[in-house]
C-alpha positions in Angstrom: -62.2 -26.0 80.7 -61.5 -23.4 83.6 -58.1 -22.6 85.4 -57.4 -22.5 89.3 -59.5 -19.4 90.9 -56.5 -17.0 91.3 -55.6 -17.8 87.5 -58.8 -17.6 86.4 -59.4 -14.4 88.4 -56.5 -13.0 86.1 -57.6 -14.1 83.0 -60.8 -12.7 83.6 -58.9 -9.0 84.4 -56.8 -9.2 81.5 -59.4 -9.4 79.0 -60.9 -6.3 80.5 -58.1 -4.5 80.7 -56.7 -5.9 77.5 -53.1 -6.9 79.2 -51.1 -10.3 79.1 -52.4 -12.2 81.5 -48.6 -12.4 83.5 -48.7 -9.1 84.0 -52.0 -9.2 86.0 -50.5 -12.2 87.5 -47.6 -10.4 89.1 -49.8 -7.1 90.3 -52.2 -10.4 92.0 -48.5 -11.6 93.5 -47.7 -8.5 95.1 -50.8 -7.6 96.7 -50.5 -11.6 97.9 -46.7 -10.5 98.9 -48.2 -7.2 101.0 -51.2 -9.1 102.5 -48.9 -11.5 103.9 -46.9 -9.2 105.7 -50.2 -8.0 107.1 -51.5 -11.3 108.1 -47.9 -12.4 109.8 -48.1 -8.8 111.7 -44.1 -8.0 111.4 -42.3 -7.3 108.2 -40.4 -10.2 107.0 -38.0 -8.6 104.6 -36.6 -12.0 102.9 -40.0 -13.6 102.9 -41.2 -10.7 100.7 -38.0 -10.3 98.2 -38.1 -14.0 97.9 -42.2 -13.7 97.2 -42.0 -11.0 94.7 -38.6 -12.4 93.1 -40.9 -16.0 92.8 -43.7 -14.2 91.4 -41.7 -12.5 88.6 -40.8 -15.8 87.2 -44.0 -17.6 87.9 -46.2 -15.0 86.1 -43.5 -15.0 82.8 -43.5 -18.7 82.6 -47.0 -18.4 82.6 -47.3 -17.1 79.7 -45.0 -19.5 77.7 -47.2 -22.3 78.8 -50.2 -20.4 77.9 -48.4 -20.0 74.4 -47.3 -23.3 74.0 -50.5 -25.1 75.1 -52.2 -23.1 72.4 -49.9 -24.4 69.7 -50.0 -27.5 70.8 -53.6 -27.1 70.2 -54.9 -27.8 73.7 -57.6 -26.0 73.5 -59.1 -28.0 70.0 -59.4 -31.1 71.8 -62.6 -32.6 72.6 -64.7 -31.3 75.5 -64.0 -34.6 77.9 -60.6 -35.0 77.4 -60.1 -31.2 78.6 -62.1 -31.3 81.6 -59.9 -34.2 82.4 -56.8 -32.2 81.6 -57.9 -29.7 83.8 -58.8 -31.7 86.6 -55.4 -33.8 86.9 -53.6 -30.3 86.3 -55.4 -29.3 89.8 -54.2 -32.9 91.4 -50.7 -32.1 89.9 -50.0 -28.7 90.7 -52.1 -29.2 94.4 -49.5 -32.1 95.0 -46.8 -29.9 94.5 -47.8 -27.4 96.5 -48.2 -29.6 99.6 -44.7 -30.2 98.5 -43.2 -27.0 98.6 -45.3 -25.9 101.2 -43.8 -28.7 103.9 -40.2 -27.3 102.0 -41.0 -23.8 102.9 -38.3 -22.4 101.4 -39.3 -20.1 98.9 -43.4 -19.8 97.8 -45.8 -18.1 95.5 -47.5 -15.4 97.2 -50.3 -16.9 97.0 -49.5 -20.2 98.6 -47.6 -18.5 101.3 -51.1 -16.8 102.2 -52.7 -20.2 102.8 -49.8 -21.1 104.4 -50.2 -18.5 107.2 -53.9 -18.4 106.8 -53.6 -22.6 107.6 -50.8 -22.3 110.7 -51.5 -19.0 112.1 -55.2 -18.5 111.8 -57.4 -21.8 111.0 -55.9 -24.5 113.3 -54.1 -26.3 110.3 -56.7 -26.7 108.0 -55.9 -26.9 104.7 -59.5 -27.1 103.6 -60.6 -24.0 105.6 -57.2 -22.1 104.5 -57.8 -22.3 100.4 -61.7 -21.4 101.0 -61.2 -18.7 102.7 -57.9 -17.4 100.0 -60.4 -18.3 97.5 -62.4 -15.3 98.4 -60.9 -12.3 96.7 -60.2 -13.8 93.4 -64.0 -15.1 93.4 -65.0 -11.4 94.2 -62.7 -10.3 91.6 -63.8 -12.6 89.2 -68.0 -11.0 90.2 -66.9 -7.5 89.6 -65.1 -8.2 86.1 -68.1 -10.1 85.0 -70.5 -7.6 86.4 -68.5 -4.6 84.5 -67.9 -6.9 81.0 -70.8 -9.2 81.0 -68.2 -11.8 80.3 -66.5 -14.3 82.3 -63.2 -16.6 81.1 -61.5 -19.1 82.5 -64.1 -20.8 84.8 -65.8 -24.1 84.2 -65.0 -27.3 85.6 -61.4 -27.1 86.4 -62.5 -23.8 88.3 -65.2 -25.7 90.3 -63.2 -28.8 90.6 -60.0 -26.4 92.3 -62.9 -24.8 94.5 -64.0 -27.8 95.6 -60.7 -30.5 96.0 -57.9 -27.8 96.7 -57.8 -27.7 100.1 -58.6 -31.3 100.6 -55.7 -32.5 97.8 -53.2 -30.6 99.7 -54.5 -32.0 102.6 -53.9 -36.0 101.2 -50.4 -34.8 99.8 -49.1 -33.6 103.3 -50.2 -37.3 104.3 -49.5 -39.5 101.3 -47.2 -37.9 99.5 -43.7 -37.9 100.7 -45.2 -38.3 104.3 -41.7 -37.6 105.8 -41.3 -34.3 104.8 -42.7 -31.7 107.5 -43.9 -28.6 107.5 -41.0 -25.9 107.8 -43.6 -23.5 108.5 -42.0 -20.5 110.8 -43.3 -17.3 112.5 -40.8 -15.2 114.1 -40.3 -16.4 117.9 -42.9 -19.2 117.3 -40.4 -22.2 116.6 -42.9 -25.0 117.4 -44.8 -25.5 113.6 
């Protein structure tokens, strides 16, 4: 019933390229890994081992829970109870990233980006950070389908994680374990 837009992005290049979908997902974590150097303008040595370390993992436990998901027959329940799965998947995994996001201590690629997207960039917005990450994994996900005529992955977890991201993090930060604070540092700028 669709996957987050960065997953679904992968999924949608591993079919064309006819490779497990962790290994796309760690090639997507390093280029996160990289950009973020870019975007923090100085190179961060243990921010970037840490990343790429987090990544590794991520993208091969990814593939267990694709595989055990499909034994459990996940994907031969009915339509509704799916697009329900998917949806509180989003909530679940948007609460813990406003979780380990306030933590800071070590991140997915990815979620660093919005991270620095949200505290250097866009005034703290959580909303405005995810759109705007959103965007190459969207574009990703255009070219794949305009080169295979085929697109996987999307449907109405994918719109439901477009939509309520941004704004689910947002209500975490506030609702969730409201005492824990953002840890977000730049170098020489202590006052996050």
């Amino acid at each position: 019933m669709g996957s987050a837009v960065w997953t679904a992005s992968a999924v949608n290049y591993s079919h064309w390229f006819n490779v497990n979908v962790g290994m796309i997902l760690f090639f997507i974590g390093l280029l996160n890994a990289i950009t973020n150097q870019i975007l923090l303008k100085y190179l961060d040595w243990p921010r970037f081992i840490g990343e790429v370390l987090y990544v590794c993992f991520f993208s091969y436990f990814v593939n267990i829970f694709v595989q055990g998901f499909e034994l459990l027959g996940v994907g031969q329940l009915p339509i509704v109870v799916r697009g329900i799965l998917a949806c509180l998947g989003i909530i679940f995994f948007c609460t813990a990233i406003s979780l380990y996001q306030r933590a800071n201590l070590l991140m997915h690629p990815n979620d660093d980006t919005t991270n620095i997207l949200r505290f250097m960039y866009l005034k703290k917005s959580a909303v405005a950070a995810q759109l705007i990450d959103f965007i190459p994994p969207i574009i990703a996900m255009v070219i794949s389908f305009a080169v295979t005529k085929n697109l996987y992955a999307v449907n109405v977890g994918t719109i439901f994680s477009i939509l309520f991201n941004g704004l689910i993090i947002q209500t975490a930060d506030r609702y969730v374990w409201p005492k824990l604070k953002h840890n977000f540092k730049v170098l020489g700028n202590d006052d996050q």
